[in-house]
C-alpha positions as CSV (number, residue, x, y, z in Angstrom):
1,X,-15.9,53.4,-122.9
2,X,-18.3,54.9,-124.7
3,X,-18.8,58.5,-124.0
4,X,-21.8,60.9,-124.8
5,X,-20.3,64.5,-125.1
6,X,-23.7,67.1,-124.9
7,X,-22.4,70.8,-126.9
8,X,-24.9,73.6,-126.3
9,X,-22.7,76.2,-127.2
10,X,-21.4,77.3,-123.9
11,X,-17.8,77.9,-123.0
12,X,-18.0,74.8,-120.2
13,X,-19.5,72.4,-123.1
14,X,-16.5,72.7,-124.8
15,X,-14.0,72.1,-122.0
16,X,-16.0,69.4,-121.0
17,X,-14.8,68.1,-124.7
18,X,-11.5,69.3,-123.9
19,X,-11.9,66.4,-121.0
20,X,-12.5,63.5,-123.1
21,X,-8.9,63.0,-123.4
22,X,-8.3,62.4,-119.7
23,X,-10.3,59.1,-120.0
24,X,-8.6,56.5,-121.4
25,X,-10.2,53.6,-123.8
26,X,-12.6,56.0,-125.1
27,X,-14.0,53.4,-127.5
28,X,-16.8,56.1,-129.4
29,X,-17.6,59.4,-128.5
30,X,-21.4,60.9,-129.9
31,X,-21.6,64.5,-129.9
32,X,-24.5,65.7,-129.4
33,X,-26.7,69.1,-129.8
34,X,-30.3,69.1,-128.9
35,X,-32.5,71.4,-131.4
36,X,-34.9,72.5,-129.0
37,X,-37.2,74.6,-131.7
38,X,-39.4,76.9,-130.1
39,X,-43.2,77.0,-130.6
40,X,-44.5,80.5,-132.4
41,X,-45.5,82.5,-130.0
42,X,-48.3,83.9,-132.0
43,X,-51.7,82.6,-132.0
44,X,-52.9,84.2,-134.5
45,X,-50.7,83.8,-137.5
46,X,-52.2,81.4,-140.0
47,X,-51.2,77.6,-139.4
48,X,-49.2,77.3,-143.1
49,X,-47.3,80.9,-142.1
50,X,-46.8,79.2,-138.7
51,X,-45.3,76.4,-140.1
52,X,-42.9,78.5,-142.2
53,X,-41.5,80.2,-139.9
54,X,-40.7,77.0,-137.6
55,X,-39.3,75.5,-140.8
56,X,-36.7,78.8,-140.9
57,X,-36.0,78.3,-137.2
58,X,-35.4,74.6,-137.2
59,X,-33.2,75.4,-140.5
60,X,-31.0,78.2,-139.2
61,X,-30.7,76.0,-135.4
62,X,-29.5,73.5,-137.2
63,X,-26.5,75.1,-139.3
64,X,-25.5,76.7,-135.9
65,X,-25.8,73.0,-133.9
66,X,-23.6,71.7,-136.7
67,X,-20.9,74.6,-136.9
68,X,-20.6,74.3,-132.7
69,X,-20.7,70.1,-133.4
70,X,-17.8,70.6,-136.0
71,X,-16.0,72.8,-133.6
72,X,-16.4,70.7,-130.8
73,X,-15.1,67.3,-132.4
74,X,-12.3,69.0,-133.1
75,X,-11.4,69.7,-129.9
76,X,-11.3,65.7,-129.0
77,X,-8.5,63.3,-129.3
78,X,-7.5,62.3,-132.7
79,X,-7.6,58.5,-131.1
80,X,-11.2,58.8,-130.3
81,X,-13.8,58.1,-132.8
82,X,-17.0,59.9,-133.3
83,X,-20.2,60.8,-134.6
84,X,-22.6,63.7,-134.4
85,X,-26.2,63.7,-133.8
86,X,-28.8,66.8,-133.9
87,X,-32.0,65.4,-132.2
88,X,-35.3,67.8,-132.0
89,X,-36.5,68.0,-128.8
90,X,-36.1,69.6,-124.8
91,X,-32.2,69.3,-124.4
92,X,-32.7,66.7,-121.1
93,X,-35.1,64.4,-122.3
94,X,-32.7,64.3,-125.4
95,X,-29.5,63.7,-124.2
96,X,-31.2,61.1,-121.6
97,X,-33.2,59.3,-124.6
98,X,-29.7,59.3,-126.8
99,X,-27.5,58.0,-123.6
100,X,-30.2,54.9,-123.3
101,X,-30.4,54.0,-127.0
102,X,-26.4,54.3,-127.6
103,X,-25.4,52.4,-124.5
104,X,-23.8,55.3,-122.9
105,X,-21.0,54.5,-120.3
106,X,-20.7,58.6,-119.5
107,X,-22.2,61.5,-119.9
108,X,-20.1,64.4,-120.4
109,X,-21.7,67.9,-119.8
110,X,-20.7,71.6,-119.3
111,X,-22.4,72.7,-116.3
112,X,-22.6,76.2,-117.5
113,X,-21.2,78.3,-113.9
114,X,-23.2,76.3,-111.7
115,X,-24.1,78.7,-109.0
116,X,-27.4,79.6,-106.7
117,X,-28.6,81.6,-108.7
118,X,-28.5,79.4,-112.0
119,X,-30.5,76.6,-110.0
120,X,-33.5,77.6,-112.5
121,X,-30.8,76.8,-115.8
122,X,-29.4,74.0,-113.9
123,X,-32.7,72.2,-112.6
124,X,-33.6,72.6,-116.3
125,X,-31.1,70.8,-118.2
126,X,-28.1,68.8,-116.0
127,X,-29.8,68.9,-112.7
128,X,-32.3,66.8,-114.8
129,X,-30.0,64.7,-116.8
130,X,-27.6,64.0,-113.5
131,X,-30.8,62.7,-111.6
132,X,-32.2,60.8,-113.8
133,X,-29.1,59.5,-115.9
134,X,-28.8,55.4,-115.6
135,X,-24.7,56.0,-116.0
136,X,-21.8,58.3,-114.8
137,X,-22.1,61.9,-115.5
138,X,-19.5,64.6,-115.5
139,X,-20.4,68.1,-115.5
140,X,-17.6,70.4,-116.2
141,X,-17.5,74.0,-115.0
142,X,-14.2,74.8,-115.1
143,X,-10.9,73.8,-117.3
144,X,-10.1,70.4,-115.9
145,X,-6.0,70.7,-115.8
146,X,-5.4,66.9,-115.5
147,X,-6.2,64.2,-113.6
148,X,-3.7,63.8,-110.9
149,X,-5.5,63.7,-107.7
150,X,-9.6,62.6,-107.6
151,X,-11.2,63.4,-104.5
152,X,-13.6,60.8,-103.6
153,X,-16.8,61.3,-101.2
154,X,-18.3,58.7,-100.7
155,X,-22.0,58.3,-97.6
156,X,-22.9,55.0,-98.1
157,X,-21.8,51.3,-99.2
158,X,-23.6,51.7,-102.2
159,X,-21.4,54.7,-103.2
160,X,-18.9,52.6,-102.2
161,X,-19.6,50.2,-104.5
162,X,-20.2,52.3,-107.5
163,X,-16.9,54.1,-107.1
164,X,-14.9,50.2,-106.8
165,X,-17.2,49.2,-110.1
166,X,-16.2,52.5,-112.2
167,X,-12.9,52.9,-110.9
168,X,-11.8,49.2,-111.3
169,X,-12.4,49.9,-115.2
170,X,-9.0,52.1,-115.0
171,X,-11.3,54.8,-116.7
172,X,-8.3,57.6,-117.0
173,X,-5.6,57.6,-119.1
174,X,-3.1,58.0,-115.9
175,X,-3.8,56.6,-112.8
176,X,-4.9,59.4,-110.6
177,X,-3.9,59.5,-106.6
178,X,-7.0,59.2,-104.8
179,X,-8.2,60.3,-101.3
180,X,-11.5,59.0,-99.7
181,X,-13.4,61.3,-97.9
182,X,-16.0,60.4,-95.0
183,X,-17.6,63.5,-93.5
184,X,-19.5,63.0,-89.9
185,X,-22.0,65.7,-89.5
186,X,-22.6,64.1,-85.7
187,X,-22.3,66.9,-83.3
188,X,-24.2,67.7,-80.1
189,X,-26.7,70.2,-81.6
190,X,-28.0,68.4,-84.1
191,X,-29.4,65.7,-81.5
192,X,-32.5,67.1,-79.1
193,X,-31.8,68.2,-75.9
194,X,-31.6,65.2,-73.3
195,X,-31.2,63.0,-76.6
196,X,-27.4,62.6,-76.9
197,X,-26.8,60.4,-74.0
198,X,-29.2,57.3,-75.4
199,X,-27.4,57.7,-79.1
200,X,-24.3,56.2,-80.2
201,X,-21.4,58.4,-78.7
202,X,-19.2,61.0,-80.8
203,X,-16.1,59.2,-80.4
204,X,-17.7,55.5,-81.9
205,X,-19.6,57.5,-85.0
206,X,-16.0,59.0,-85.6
207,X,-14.7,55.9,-85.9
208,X,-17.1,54.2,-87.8
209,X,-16.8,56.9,-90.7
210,X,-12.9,56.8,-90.1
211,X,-13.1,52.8,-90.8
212,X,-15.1,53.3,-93.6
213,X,-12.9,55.7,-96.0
214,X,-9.6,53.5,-94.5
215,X,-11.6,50.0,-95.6
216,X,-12.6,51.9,-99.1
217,X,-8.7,53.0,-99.8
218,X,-7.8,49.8,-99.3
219,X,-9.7,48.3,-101.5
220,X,-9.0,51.1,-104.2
221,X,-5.2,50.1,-103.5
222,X,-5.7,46.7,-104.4
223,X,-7.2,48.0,-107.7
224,X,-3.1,49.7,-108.2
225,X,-4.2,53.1,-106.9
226,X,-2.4,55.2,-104.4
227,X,-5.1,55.9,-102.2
228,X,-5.7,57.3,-98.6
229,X,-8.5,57.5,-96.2
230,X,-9.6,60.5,-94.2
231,X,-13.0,61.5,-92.2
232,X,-14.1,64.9,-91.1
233,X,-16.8,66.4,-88.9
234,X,-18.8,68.9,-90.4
235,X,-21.6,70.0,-93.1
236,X,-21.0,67.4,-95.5
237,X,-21.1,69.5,-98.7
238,X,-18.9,72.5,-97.6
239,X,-16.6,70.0,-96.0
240,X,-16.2,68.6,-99.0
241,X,-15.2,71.3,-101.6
242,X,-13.1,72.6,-98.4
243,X,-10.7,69.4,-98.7
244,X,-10.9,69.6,-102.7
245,X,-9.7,73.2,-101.8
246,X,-6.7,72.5,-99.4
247,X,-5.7,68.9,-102.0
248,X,-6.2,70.9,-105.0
249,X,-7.8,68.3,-106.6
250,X,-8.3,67.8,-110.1
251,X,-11.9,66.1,-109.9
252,X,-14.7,65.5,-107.4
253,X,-16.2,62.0,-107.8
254,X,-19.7,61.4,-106.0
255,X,-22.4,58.8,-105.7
256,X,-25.8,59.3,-106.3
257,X,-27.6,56.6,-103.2
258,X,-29.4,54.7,-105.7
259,X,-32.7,57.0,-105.2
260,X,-35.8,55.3,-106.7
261,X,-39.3,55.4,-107.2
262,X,-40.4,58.8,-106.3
263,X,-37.2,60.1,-105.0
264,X,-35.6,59.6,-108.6
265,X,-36.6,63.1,-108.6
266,X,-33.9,64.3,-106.0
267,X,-30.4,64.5,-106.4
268,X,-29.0,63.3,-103.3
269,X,-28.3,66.6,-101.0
270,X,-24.8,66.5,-100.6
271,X,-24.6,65.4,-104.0
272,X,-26.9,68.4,-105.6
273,X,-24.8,71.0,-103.1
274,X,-21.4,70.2,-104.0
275,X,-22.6,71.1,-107.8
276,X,-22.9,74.3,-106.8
277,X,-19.9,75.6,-107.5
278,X,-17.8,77.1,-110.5
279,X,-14.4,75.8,-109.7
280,X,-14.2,71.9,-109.7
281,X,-15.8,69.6,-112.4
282,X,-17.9,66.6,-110.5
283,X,-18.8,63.2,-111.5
284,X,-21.9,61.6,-110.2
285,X,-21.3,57.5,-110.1
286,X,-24.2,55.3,-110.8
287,X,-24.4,51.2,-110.2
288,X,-24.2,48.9,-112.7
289,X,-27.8,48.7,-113.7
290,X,-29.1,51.1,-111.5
291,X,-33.1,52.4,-112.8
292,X,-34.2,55.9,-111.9
């Protein structure tokens, strides 16, 4: 596996570091820091002066990048090699441009408190690099303590899919126990009044989603996991940190629906609102060869 670690500084950049050592057959690990040099915000200094001072800038960012790379690669296994890149440019673009040209397997990312009232930091930087990476992305907001149980919500068979493709690699370095979650948000208000009777009835979309996450941790048992199935009715995204509350679980793995073409530029909703949270780190599943 080869795994793109992005360092910015922050405290969760460097646990997300600290998490390289849960995967397992981490073949090369590239640090990265993005030396996004700002523009002088005066107009009119003289172009040479102008140049001098974004000279000293790019200078003094780039002894900083390398002290936080040096401290950050210290912080990884001593099985895993690495290398250390400091790219000029907007920190998204960058770590997406790096992931492409190094044939990335997964990006690993601190996702800095993700929160409501970060969405302006987050949409910046990993809201951007989560929707529009081509592989797996973890963000990391919070000290991952192992990886014992993973909880896995999954909404459609291409999620489905993803998770049997990444999982089937044996990506961590103990086999996790994993639970599937389905959540039904089918109740009677959400349908139009007079509505319910001609749709599909409570009890059948119940067990339709119930099939699903039992025919899903199946198939993950067959790959040697100990895996369960269990579906719930409610709002999908609160259902789901809810049960990665009451399991304790160590990781939240979700897909991202294989959005294309203009919806490339949305995160899938449940998705984008189970990042919003501080406490459990999240990784976002792509498809073999999936294109934003």
């Amino acid at each position: 596996m080869r795994i793109l670690l992005a360092i910015d500084g922050s405290d969760q950049s460097y646990l997300a570091a600290r998490a390289v050592s849960l995967f397992a057959s981490v073949d090369h690990v590239v640090l990265l820091y993005a030396l996004d040099v700002p523009k002088p915000g005066y107009p009119m200094v003289l172009p040479e002066v102008a140049r001098d001072l974004q000279s000293t800038v790019e200078q003094t960012m780039r002894e900083d990048g390398q002290r936080l790379l040096d401290r950050a690669i210290s912080l990884l296994p001593n099985r895993a090699s690495a290398s250390v890149q400091l790219v000029a440019g907007t920190p998204a673009e960058v770590i997406l441009t790096t992931a492409e040209r190094e044939r990335i397997d997964l990006i690993a990312m601190g996702a800095q408190g993700i929160g409501l009232l970060r969405e302006a930091m987050f949409g910046s930087v990993a809201h951007r690099v989560i929707t529009h990476a081509t592989c797996a992305t973890l963000a990391v907001a919070a000290p991952m303590r192992g990886m014992r149980r993973i909880l896995v919500a999954l909404e459609s068979g291409e999620d489905m899919e993803a998770a049997v493709h990444f999982l089937a690699t044996r990506p961590f370095s103990h086999a996790p126990d994993l639970e599937v979650l389905t959540v039904s948000p089918f109740t009677q208000t959400m349908w139009p009044t007079g509505l319910v009777e001609t749709q599909l009835p409570m009890e059948t979309v119940a067990e339709s989603a119930r099939s699903f996450a039992e025919s899903m941790a199946a198939r993950l048992s067959q790959l040697g996991y100990q895996a369960s199935g269990v579906t719930i009715v409610g709002a999908p995204a609160a259902a789901i940190l809810r049960r990665a509350e009451e399991t304790e679980a160590d990781l939240i793995l979700v897909g991202s629906h294989g959005r294309k073409g203009l919806s490339r530029f949305l995160l899938g909703s449940v998705s984008h609102a189970v990042l919003h949270q501080d406490r459990f780190p999240v990784l976002v599943l792509r498809l073999p060869g999936e294109r934003r």
